[in-house]
C-alpha positions in Angstrom: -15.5 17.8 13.9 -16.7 18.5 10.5 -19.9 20.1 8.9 -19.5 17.0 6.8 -21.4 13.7 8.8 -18.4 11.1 9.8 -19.8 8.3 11.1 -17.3 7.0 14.4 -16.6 3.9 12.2 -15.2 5.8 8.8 -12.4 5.7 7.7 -12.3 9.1 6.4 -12.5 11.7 9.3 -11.2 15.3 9.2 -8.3 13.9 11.1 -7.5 11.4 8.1 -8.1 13.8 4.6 -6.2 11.2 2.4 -6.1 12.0 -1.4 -7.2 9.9 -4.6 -7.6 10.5 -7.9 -11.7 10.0 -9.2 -14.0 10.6 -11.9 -17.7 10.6 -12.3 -20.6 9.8 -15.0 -21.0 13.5 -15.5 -17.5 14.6 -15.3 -15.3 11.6 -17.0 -12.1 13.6 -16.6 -10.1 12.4 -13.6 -9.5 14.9 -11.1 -7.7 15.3 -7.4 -9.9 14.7 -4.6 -9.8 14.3 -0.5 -11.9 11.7 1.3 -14.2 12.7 4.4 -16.8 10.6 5.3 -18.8 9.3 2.5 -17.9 12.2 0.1 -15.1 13.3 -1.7 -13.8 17.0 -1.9 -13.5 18.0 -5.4 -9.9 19.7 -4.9 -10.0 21.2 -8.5 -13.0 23.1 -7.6 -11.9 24.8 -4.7 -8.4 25.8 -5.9 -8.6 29.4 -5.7 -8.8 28.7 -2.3 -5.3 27.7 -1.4 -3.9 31.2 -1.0 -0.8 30.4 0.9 2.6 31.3 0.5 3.4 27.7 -1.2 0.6 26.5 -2.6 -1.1 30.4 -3.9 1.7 29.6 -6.9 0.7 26.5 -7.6 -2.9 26.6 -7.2 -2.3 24.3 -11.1 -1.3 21.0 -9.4 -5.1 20.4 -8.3 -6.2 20.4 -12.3 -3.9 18.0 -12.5 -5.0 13.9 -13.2 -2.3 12.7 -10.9 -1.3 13.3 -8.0 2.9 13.7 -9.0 3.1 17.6 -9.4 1.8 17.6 -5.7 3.7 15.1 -4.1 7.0 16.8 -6.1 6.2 20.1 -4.0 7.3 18.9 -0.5 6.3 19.4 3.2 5.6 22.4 3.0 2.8 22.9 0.1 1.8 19.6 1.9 1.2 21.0 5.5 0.1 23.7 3.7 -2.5 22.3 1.9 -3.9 20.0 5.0 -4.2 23.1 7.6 -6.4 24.5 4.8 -8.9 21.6 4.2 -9.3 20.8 8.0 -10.2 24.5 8.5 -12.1 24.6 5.8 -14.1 21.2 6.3 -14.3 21.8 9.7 -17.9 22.4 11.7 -17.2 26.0 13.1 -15.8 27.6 9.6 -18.2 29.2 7.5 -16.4 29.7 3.6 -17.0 26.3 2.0 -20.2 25.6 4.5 -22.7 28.4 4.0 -21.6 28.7 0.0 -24.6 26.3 -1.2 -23.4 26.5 -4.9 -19.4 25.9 -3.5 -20.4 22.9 -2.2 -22.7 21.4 -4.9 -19.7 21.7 -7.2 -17.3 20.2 -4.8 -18.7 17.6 -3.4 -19.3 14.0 -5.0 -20.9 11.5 -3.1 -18.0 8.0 -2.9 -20.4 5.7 -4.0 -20.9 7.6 -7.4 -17.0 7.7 -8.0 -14.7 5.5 -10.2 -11.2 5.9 -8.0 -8.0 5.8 -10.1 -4.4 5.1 -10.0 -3.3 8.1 -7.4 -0.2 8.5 -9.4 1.7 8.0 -12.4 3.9 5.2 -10.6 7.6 5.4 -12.9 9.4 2.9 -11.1 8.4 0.6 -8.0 9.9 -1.3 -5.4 9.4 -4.2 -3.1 11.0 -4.8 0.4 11.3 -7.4 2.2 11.3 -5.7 5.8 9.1 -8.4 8.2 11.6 -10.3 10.1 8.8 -12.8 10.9 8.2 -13.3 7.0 11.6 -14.0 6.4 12.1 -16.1 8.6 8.8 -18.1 8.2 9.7 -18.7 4.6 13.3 -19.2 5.0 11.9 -22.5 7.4 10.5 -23.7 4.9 12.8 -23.5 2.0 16.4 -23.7 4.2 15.6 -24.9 7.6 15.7 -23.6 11.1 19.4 -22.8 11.0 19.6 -21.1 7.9 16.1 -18.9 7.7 17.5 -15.5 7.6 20.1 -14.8 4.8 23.6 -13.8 5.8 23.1 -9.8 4.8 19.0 -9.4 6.1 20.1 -7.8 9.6 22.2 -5.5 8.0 20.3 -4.2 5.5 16.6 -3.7 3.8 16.6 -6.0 1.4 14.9 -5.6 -1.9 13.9 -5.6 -5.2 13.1 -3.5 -8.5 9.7 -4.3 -9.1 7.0 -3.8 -12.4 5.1 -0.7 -12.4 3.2 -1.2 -15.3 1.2 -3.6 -13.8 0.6 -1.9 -10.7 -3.5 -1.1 -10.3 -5.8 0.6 -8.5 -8.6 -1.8 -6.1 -11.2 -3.5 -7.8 -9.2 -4.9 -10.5 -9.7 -7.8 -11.5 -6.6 -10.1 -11.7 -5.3 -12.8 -14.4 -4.1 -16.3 -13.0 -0.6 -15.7 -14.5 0.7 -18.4 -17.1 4.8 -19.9 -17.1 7.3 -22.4 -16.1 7.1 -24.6 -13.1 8.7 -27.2 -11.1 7.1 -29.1 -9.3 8.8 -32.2 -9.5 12.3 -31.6 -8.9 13.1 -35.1 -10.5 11.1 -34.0 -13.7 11.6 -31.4 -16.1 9.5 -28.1 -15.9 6.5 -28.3 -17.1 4.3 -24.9 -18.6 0.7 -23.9 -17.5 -1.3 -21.8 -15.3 0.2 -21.5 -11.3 -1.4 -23.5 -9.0 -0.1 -21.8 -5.9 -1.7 -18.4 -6.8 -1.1 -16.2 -3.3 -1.7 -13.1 -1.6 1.0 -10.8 0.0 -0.5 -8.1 2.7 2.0 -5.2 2.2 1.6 -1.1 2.5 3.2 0.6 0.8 4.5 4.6 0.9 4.9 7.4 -2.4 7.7 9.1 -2.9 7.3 13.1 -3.0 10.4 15.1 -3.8 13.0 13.2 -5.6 16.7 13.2 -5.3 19.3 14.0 -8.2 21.5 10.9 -9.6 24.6 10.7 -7.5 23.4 12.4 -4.4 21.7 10.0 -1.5 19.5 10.9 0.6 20.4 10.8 4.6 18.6 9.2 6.9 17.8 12.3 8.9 16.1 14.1 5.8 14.5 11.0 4.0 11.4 11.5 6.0 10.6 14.6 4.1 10.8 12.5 1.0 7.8 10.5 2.2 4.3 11.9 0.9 1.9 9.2 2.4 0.7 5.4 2.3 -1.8 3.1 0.7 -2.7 -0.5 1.3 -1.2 -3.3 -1.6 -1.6 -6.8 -2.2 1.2 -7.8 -3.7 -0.2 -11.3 -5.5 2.4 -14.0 -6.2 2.5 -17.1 -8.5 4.5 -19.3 -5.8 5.5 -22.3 -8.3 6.8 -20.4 -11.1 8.2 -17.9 -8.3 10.3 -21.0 -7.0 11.6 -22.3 -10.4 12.8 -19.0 -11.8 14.0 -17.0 -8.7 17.6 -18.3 -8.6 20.0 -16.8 -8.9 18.3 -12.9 -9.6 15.4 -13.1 -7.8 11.3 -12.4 -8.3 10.5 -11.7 -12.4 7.1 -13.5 -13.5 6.2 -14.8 -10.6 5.6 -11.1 -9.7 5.0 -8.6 -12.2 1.8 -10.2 -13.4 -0.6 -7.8 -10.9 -0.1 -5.8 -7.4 -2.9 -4.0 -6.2 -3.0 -1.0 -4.2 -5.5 0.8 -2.6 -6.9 4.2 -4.0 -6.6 6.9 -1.1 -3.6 7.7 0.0 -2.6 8.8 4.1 -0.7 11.6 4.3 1.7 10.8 7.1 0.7 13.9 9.3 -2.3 12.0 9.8 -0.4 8.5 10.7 3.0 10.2 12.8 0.3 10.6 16.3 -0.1 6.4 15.8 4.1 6.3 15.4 5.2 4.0 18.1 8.7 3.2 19.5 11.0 1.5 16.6 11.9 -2.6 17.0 14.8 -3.3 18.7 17.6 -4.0 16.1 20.9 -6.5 17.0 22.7 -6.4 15.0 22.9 -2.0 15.3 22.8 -1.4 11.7 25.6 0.8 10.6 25.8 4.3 10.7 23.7 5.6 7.5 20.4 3.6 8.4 20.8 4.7 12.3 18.0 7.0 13.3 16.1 7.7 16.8 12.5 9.2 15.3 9.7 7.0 15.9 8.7 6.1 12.0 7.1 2.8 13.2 3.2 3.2 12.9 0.2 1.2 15.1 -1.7 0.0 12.0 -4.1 -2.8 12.3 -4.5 -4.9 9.1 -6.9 -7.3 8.0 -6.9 -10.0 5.3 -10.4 -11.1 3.8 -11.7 -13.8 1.6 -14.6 -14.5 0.0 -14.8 -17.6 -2.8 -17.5 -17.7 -5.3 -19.7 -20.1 -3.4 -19.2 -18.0 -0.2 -22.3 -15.7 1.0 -19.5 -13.8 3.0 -16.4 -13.1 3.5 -13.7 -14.9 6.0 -11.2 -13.0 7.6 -8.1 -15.0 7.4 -5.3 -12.7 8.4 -4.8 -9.9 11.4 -2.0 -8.6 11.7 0.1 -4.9 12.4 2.1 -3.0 10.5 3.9 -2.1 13.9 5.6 -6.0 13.2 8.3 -4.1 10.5 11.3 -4.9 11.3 13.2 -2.3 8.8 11.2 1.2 9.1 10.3 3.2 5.7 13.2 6.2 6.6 15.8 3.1 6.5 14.3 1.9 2.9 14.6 5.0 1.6 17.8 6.0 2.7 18.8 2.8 1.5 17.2 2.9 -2.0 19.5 6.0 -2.4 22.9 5.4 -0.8 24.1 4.1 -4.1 23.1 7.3 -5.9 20.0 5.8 -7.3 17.3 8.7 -8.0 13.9 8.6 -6.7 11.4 10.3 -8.8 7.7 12.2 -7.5 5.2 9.4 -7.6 7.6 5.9 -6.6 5.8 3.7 -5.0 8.3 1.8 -2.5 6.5 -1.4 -0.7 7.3 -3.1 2.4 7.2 -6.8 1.2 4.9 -9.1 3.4 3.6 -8.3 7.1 4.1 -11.0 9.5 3.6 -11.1 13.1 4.5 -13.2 15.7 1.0 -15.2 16.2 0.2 -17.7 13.0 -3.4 -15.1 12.3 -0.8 -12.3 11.6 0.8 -14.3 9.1 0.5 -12.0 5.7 0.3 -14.6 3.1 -1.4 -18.3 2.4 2.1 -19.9 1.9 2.4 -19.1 5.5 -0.8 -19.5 7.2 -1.3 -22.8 5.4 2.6 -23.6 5.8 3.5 -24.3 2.2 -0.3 -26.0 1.7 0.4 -28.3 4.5 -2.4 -27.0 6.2 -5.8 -25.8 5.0 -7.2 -22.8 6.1 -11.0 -23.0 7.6 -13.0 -20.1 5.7 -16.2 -21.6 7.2 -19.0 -22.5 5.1 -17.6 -25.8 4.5 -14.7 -24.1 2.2 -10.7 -24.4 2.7 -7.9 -22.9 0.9 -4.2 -23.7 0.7 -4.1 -21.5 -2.8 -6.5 -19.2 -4.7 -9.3 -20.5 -6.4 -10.7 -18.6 -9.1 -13.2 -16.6 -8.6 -11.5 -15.9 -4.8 -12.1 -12.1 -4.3 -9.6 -11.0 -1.6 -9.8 -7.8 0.4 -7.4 -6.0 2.6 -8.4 -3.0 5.1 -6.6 -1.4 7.6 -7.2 1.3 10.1 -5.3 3.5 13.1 -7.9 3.8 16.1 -7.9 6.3 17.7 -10.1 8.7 20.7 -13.4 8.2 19.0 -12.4 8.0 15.8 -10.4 6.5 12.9 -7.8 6.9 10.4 -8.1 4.0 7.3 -7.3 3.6 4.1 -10.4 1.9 2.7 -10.4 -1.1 0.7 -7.8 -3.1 -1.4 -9.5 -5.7 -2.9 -9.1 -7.8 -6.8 -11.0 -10.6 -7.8 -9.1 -13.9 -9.4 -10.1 -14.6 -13.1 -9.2 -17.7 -15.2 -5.5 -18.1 -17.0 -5.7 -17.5 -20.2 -3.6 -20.1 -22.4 -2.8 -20.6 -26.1 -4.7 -22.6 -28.1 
């Protein structure tokens, strides 16, 4: 327990202590911080505090506006820093408890915060690990027969994606502008995408990198994984069909992914890791591995249109549905030699499950906009409207308590075209 009040529905217990990156009215700069309960830990003003072996020489990564220097320490100035805070956050420890004017300087109440980008994200890629997303859309666009491609059981499959255009929840994003087909008899035709969609994806940061040339193996990439965040990974589906062939997602992408602002370390997520899937065929020998890195994360899709009083939930699903764990991305990402930097952000693409609710995006759940989805109050989506604000949340229960992520969310605004 903490001295701190967590209520049993929070996300942010003592067992959770995810870090963000947040500024206030009276202190603009953005600092490091830790969520618990409805405040946030100022870590810049308790850094004198981290006296251990690690961490007492690098007490300089909490002034820090990002959380890279951090993540590019390791396990060990990370285990290190999170035996600290839940002793000193907890109820029976007196140092940052009793010290009145301690905790008037650390403490910032969340709803007085502006959360930032957790990281300076240098490069970022997108999976494509749900074998029930791949499948659901390779029915669609190839049939029963041919759904999965030739090389998806043997390998993650992915793609380089745009960091730039990466941001934080709350951002509000642009109906993206560019070519589309949607007459296959006609030429294209340019304008604003009318099959604007969500993706429900998490995604994991990179911590220490690895040199050019050198992979990383399977049975060390965990310690290459600093924690995870919620994203939404919005899509332009029409002008995502035109231009995909033959090198894959460019505009239909890179136009806005949002990701949530606190990120879970994954010593708070490895007691919710559950037994791995089942995968035939045995992939080969560099992506084998027997730890459990498959995690019992329930996920929710919201929706709320402008003429909406509330918000419909339209998707629940698990991240426990992966097919391709995060170790076997990694290791993947790197078997070529490719170098992985402090701060990556490395996604999982879409999460499907087996039911039609767990279906992570509306091309599914309204197969292709075949079938309208019922939001209630007499409203029904295929698409995006604008003006649709759509939130993701997602949460490991356990004994009495906990451990989220808080909220992704971004709001649709109108394209903007030339004159």
């Amino acid at each position: 327990m903490s001295f701190i009040p967590v209520a049993p529905e929070s996300d942010f217990p003592i067992q959770n202590l995810p870090y963000g990156v947040f500024s206030t009215p009276s202190h603009p700069r953005p600092r490091i911080g830790v969520a618990i309960g409805d405040q946030i830990l100022d870590l810049s003003a308790i850094k004198h505090l981290f006296t251990g072996p690690v961490l007492s020489q690098h007490q300089d990564v909490f002034d820090e506006p990002t959380l890279n220097s951090f993540m590019g320490l390791g396990q060990a100035a990370w285990k290190e820093a999170r035996a600290l805070l839940q002793n000193l956050l907890s109820a029976g420890h007196a140092r940052l408890r009793d010290d009145q004017e301690l905790r008037a300087r650390a403490f910032t109440s969340q709803a007085v915060a502006t959360m930032h980008l957790p990281a300076t994200i240098g490069d970022y890629t997108d999976f494509y690990s749900s074998r029930q997303h791949a499948t659901n859309v390779g029915i669609m666009f190839r049939g029963q027969e041919n759904a999965l491609m030739p090389n998806w059981l043997h390998l993650p499959v992915g793609y380089h994606g745009r960091a730039s255009s990466v941001v934080v929840s709350g951002t509000p994003i642009r109906r993206p502008v560019g070519q589309m087909r949607p007459d296959n008899t006609q030429p294209p035709v340019y304008g604003a995408s009318k099959r604007l969609d969500i993706e429900l994806e998490m995604a994991f940061f990179v911590g220490p990198g690895n040199r050019l040339g050198e992979p990383i193996p399977i049975s060390k990439a965990h310690e290459h994984i600093f924690g995870m965040v919620l994203m939404n990974d919005w899509s332009a589906r029409d002008i995502q069909q035109w231009e995909y062939v033959p090198l894959g997602p460019f505009l239909g992408k890179s136009f806005g992914t949002t990701i949530s602002p606190w990120v879970v370390p994954m010593d708070a997520l490895l007691p919710f890791a559950v037994p791995n899937p089942e995968q035939d065929p045995k992939p080969l020998p560099y992506l084998r591995h027997d730890q459990p890195y498959t995690f019992d994360i329930n996920l929710f899709v919201a929706l709320k249109g402008e003429n909406m009083s509330q918000a419909a939930i339209i998707c629940r699903s698990n991240f426990k549905h992966m097919y391709w764990t995060m170790l076997q991305q990694l290791t993947h990402h790197s078997v070529n030699g490719c170098n992985l930097r402090p701060g990556d952000l490395v996604a999982s693409g879409t999460i499907s499950g087996p039911e039609p609710e767990s279906f992570g995006s509306l091309l599914e759940l309204s197969w292709r906009g075949t079938k309208p989805i019922e939001l209630g109050q007499g409203q029904t989506r295929t698409f995006l409207l604008d003006g649709d604000e759509v939130t993701l949340t997602g949460y490991c229960q356990g004994d009495g308590y906990r451990v989220g992520f808080g909220q992704c969310s971004g709001r649709v605004l109108p394209a903007l075209l030339p004159a």
